[in-house]
N, C-alpha and C positions, 0 to 999 in steps of 0.2 A: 310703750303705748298701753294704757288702762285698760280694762276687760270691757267698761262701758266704753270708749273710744273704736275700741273691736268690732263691737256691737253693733255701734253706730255706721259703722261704716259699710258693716256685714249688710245691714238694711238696707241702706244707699245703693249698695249693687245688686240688690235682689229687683229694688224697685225701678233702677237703668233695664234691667235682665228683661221685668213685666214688661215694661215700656216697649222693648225693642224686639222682643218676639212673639209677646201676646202670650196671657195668665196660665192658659194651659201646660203650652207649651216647657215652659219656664220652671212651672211645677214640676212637669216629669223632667228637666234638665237638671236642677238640682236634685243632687245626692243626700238620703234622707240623713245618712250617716259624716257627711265629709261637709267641712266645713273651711272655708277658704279667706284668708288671711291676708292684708299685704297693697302695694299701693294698686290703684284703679284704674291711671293713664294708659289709655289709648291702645301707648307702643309696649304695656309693661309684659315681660315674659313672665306665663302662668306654668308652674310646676307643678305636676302632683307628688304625694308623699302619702304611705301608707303606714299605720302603726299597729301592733297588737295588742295594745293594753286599752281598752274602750274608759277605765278608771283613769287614762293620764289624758285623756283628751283636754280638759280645759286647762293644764298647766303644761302640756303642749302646745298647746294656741300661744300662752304666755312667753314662751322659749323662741318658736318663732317669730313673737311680734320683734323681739328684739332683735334676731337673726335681719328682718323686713327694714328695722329701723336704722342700720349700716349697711345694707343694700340697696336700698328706694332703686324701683322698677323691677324688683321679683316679685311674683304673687305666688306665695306657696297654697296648695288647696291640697287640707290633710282631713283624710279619711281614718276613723279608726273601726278597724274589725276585730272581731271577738277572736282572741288567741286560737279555740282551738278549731275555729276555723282556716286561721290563717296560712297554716302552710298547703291548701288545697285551693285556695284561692290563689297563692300565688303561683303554685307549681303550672296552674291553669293556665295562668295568663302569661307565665315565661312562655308555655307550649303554644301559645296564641299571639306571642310578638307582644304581648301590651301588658306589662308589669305598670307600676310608677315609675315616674323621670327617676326618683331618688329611688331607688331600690333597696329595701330592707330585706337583705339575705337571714335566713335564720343563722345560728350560731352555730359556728364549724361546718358550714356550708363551701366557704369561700375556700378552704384548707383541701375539701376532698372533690370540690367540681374544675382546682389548679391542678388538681393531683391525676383528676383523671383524663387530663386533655381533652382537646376539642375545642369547640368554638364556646365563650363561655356569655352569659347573659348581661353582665357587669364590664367595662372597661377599665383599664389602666390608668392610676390617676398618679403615678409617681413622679412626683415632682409638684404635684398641685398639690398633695396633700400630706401636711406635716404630721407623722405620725411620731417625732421625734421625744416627745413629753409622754405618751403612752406609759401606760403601766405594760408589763413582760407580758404579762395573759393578752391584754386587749392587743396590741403591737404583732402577737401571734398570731390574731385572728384572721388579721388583714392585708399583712405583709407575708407573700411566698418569693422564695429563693429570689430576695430584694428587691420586688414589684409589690408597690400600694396599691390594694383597692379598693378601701374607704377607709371610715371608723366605729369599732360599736356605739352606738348612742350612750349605752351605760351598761357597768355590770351589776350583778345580786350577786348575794351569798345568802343558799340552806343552811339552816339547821332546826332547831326547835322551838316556837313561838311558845309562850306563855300567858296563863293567865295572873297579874298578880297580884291582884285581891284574893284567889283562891289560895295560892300558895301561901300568903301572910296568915288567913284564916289559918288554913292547918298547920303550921310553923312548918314550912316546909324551903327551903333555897336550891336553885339551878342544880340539879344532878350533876357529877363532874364525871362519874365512871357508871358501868354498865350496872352493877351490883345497886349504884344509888339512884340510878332510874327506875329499879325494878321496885325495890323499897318505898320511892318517894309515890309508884302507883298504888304498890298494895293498897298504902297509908290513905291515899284518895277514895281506894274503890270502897274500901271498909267505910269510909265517911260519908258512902251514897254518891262521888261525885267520880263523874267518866274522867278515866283520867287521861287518855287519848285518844282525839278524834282523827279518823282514818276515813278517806275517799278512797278504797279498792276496788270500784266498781271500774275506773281505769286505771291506767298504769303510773300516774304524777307523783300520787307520794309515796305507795310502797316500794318506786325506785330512787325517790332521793333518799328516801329511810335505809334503804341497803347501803346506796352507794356513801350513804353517809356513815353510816355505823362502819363500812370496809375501811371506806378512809382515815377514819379513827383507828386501826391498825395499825395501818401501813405506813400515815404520814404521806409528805411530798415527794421524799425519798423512795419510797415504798411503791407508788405509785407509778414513777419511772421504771419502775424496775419491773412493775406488770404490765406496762405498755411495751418493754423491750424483750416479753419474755421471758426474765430474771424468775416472777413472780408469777403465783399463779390464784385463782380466785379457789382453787380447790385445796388451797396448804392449810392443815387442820384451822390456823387460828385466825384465818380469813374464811371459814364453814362455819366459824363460832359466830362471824354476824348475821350470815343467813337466819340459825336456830336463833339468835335474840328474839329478830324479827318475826320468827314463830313462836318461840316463848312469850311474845309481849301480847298474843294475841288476844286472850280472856281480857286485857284491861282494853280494849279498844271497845268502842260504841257498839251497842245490837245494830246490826243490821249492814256493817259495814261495809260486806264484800258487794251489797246492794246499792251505793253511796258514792258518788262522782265524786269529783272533784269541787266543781262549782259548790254542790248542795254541802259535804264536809265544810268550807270555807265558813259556811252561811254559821250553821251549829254551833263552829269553835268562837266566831266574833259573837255570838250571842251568847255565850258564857258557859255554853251546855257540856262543856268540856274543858281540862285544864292545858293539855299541849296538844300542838299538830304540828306537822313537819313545814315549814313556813321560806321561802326565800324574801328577802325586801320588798319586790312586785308587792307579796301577796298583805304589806299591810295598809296598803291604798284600800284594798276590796275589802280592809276589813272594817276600815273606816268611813265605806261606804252604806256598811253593812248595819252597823253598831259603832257612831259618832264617841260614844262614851268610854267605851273598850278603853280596859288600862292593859297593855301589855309587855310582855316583854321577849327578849331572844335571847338564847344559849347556845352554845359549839355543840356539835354531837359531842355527847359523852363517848369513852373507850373503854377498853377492857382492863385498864388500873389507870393510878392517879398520873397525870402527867400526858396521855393519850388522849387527843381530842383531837377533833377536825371540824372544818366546815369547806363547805364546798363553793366556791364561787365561778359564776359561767358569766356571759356576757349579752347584753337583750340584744336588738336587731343589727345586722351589722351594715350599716348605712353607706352603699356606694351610687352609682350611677348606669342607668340602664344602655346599653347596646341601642337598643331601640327607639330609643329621645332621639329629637330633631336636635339639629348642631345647635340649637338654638337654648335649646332647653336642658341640654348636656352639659354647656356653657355653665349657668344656673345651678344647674342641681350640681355641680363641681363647688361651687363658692358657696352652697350651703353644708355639703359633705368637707370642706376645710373647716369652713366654722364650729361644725359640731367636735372637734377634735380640739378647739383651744381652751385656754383654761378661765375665758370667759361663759362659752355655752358650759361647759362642763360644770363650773361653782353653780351654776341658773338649774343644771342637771340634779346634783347634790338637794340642791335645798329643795326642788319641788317633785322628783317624781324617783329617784333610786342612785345606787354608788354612783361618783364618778369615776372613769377611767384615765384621767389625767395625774401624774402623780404628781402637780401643784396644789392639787384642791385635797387639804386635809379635813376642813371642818363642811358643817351643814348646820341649816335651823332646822332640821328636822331631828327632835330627840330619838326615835329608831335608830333612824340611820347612822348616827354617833354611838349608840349603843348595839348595832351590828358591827361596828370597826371595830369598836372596842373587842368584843367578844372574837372576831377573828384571828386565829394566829397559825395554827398547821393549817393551814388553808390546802385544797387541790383541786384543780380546776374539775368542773361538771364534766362527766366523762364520755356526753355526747358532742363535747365539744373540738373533742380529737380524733383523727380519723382511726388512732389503734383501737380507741373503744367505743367508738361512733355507734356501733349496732347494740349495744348492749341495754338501748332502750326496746328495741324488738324482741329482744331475749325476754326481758322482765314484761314486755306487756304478753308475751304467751302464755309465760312460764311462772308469773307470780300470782294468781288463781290456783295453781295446783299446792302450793302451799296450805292454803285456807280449807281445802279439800283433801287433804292428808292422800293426794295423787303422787307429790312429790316431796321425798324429805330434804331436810337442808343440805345435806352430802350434792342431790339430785338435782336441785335449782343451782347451786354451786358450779355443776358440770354446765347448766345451761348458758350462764350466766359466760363461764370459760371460755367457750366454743364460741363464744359472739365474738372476742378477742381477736383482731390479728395483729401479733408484733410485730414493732419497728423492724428494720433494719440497721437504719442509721441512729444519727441522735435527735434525742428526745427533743422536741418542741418544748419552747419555755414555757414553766407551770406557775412563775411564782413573777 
């Protein structure tokens, strides 16, 4: 279905809506935020569905239409909330019985709320829901000791955005090691130009920048072996990315430790910077931001040639609420299969981030062929496993004291450790 068919049709139900319960009324019933998609008869079962990317709303509508158009008689009605809202809103409404039908679990959510028993918000979907095409990571997300409970919509991978008209300017090429990133900033700051833009005001990118720079260490391998235990965040040449990350501080923007997230985002799409720590999401908002922006993405550099990482996690992880009428559990079940095959998933690819389907190699989006490309020691985002689940709490305490010479790299290290609890058993799949 067309976007003006969409349109068209959106208006038809608004104007039945007027009709039948009077202009006011109808006004406050519709949501200023959610927009509702899908046939109109009588008997059709209405779904809700909630997203956190507010930049993929119209090419979410486009995913459903199609989702609508081999289903006739679901109506999906998709709301999108601002990310960092969303996990307060949802936690809310889980506490309050009323999530969405389709429930968007955050990532490695579904892994430590199996883990910790109880009654869980999400149902059982195995057997409805073919997880069998999955990539390792995504298949992890959703499948516990061989019970399905959904799929993620799609994964991203961190690493380093760029600008690259500025690099061509200064003859400058993607840093591959630690030495060439520092170099390829001096080179910029000397030339007047910021050569990374940094949100420290919260915790988003000075902990994919660590967890990036560590995982450029350690590798996949490496990684397993911190999650078991093996390894530890305080072994001298895993301390050596903390200190990067405080040696790289002079080349970052004035004002940074004062600078969200959102507001960095805005700076770097406007050119006023040459890298920032970037996953896939983040080049929707940049092309929201700055239509023109040429950019590009890089692996975290490592500490010699051959050392590289990127980190990939996975966006919402799409099951079905406890709380839906049978009716509508139904429904949100056949749109939670759908999004798991390698039809929605290519529809995934091309308009809004990775797929998780390991059918779907290509995309018309040139990013997103040029984040595969760039991917190779990849390791999963490491709040998306329950051994290093907390180690976002660590860094939003404990990465301010950096900047304030309260804690040195040895010291963020230890805090960073302590967030740790290892396996027992064996590692969940990373790759």
């Amino acid at each position: 279905m067309t976007r003006a068919k969409r349109l068209s049709h959106a208006r038809l139900d608004r104007r039945r809506l007027l009709r039948g319960v009077g202009g006011a009324a109808a006004l406050a019933a519709l949501d200023q935020t959610g927009f509702t998609i899908g046939a109109s008869a009588q008997d059709a079962v209405t779904i809700t569905m909630w997203g956190n990317h507010p930049e993929w709303r119209d090419p979410m509508l486009e995913i459903l239409a199609a989702f609508e158009e081999a289903n006739p008689g679901i109506t999906v009605e998709f709301t999108a909330i601002p990310g960092p809202d969303y996990p307060a809103k949802l936690q809310t409404a889980v506490a309050g019985g009323a999530p969405s039908d389709v429930l968007g679990a955050l990532e490695g959510s579904i892994l430590t709320q199996v883990a910790a028993g109880g009654e869980l918000p999400f149902i059982d979907l195995t057997g409805k829901v073919d997880v069998s095409g999955l990539t390792d990571t995504a298949r992890g997300q959703v499948e516990v000791e061989g019970k399905v409970y959904g799929t993620p919509l799609a994964s991203y991978t961190v690493g380093l955005a760029y600008q690259k008209p500025i690099f061509a300017e200064h003859g400058l090429e993607p840093p591959t090691t630690w030495q060439e990133l520092k170099d390829a900033a001096q080179t910029l700051q000397d030339a007047g130009v910021t050569p990374i833009v940094l949100g420290a005001k919260d915790w988003v990118h000075p902990y994919f920048m660590y967890i990036g720079l560590a995982s450029a260490v350690m590798g996949p391998e490496g990684f397993d072996q911190l999650r078991a235990g093996e390894r530890k965040l305080t072994d001298p040449d895993l301390v050596e990315a903390a200190q990067l990350l405080l040696d790289l501080q002079p080349f970052y923007q004035s004002g940074f430790q004062a600078t969200d997230y959102v507001t960095a985002k805005a700076i770097f799409a406007n050119g006023q910077g040459a890298m920032q720590v970037a996953g896939t999401a983040d080049f929707s908002g940049y092309r929201e931001v700055n239509p023109e922006a040429d950019l590009g993405f890089m692996a975290w550099p490592g500490p010699e040639a051959g050392k590289y990482s990127t980190n990939t996690g996975m966006e919402l992880l799409y099951t079905v609420s406890r709380f839906a009428t049978p009716e509508a559990q139904e429904a949100a079940t056949k749109l939670v299969a759908w999004l798991a095959t390698e039809e929605a998933q290519q529809l995934v690819s091309d308009k809004i981030a990775l797929p998780v389907h390991t059918g779907i190699t290509g995309s018309s989006d040139p990013i997103r062929q040029e984040t595969v490309a760039a991917r190779g020691l990849d390791v999963i985002v490491w709040y998306d496993l329950p051994e290093t689940n907390k180690t976002t709490d660590a860094a939003s305490e404990s990465q301010g004291g950096l900047w304030t010479g309260r804690l040195t790299a040895q010291q963020f290290a230890e805090e960073m450790q302590a967030s740790i609890v290892p396996s027992a058993g064996a590692a969940t799949p990373t790759a």
